[in-house]
C-alpha positions in Angstrom: 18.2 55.0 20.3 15.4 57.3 19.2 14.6 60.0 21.8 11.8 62.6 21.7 13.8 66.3 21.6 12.6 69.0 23.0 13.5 72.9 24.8 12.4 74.2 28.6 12.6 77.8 26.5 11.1 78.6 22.9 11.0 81.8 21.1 7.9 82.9 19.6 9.8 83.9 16.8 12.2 81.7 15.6 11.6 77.9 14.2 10.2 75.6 16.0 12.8 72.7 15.7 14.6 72.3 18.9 18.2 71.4 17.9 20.0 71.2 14.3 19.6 67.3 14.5 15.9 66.7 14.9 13.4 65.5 12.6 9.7 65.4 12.8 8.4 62.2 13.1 5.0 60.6 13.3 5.3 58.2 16.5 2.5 56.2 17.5 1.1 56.6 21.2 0.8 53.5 23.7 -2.7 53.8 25.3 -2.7 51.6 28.5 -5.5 50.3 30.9 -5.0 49.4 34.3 -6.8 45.8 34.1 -5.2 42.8 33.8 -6.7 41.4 30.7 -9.0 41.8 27.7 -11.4 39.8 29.3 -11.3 42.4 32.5 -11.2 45.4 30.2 -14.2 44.0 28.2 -16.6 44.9 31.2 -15.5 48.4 31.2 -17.5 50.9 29.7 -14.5 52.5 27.7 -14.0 48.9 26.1 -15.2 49.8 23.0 -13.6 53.2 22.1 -10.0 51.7 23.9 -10.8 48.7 21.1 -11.8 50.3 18.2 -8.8 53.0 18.7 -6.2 50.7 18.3 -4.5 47.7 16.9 -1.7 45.6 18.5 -4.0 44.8 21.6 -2.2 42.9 23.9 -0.8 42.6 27.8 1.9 43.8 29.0 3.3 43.9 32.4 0.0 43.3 34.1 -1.7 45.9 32.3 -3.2 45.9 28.8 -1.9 47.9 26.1 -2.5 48.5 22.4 -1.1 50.7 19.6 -3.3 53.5 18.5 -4.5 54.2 14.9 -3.2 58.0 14.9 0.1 58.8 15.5 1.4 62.4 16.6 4.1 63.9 15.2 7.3 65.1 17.6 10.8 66.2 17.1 13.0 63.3 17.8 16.9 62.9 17.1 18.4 59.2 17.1 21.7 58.9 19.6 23.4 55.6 19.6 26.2 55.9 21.9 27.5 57.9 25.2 29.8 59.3 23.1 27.5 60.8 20.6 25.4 62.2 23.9 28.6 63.5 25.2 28.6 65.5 21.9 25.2 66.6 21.6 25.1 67.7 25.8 28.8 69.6 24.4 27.0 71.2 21.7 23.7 72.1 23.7 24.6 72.3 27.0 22.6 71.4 30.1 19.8 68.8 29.3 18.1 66.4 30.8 16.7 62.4 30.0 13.3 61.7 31.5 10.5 59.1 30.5 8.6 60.1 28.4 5.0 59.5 27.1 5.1 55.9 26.1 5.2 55.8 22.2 6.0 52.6 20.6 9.4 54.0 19.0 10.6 55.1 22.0 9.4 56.1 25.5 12.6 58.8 26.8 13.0 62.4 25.6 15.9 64.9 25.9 15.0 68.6 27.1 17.5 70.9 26.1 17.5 73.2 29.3 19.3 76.4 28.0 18.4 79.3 25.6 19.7 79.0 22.1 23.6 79.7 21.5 24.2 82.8 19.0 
C-alpha cells in the first residue's frame, strides 16, 4: 500500500526527503463536488473549469468526482504488511496514519512525529 510520507519537524537545512525509503512521486489529485450527478453539477457555475480540469469524470458515493490533468508531486513510501510498518515505526519512531488528501494512488499518509535520529 502506497502512503504519502511526511515529518511534524523539518530542518531548514538538511534534505528535504522525510525518511531513507521515500520517493517523489507525481500523484494525481481527486477533485470532488458535492452534487449528486453530472447533470446537477452541469448547472453550477464552476461546471466548466471542474470539466475541463479533469478526466475520469464520474460518481462516486453520492458525489461526483473526476481525476485532474496535473498531478503534484509528494514523498510517498510503499508498505505492504504490519510487519513491514512495525519496522518502519522501529526505525522512525512515533508516527501517525491519517487520511489524507484524496489522490487517486492513495488517500492515507504517514507523519513521522519525531526529530531526525543522529
Amino acid at each position: 500500500m502506497k502512503f504519502i510520507v511526511s515529518r511534524t519537524t523539518v530542518s531548514l537545512t538538511e534534505n528535504r526527503k522525510p525518511c531513507d525509503e521515500a520517493v517523489e512521486e507525481e500523484l494525481t489529485p481527486l477533485d470532488y463536488r458535492t452534487v449528486r450527478s453530472i447533470d446537477e453539477a452541469k448547472k453550477k457555475i464552476w461546471f466548466k473549469d471542474w470539466y475541463e480540469g479533469g478526466v475520469n469524470h464520474r460518481t462516486e458515493g453520492g458525489m461526483i468526482v473526476c481525476d485532474k490533468r496535473t498531478g503534484e508531486k509528494h514523498w510517498v513510501v510503499d508498505i505492504d504488511s504490519l510487519d513491514e510498518l512495525l519496522a518502519f515505526q522501529n526505525k522512525y519512531g512515533e508516527i501517525e496514519i491519517a487520511y489524507s488528501a484524496p489522490f487517486r494512488e492513495t488517500g492515507r499518509e504517514i507523519r513521522i512525529l519525531g526529530p531526525r535520529k543522529k
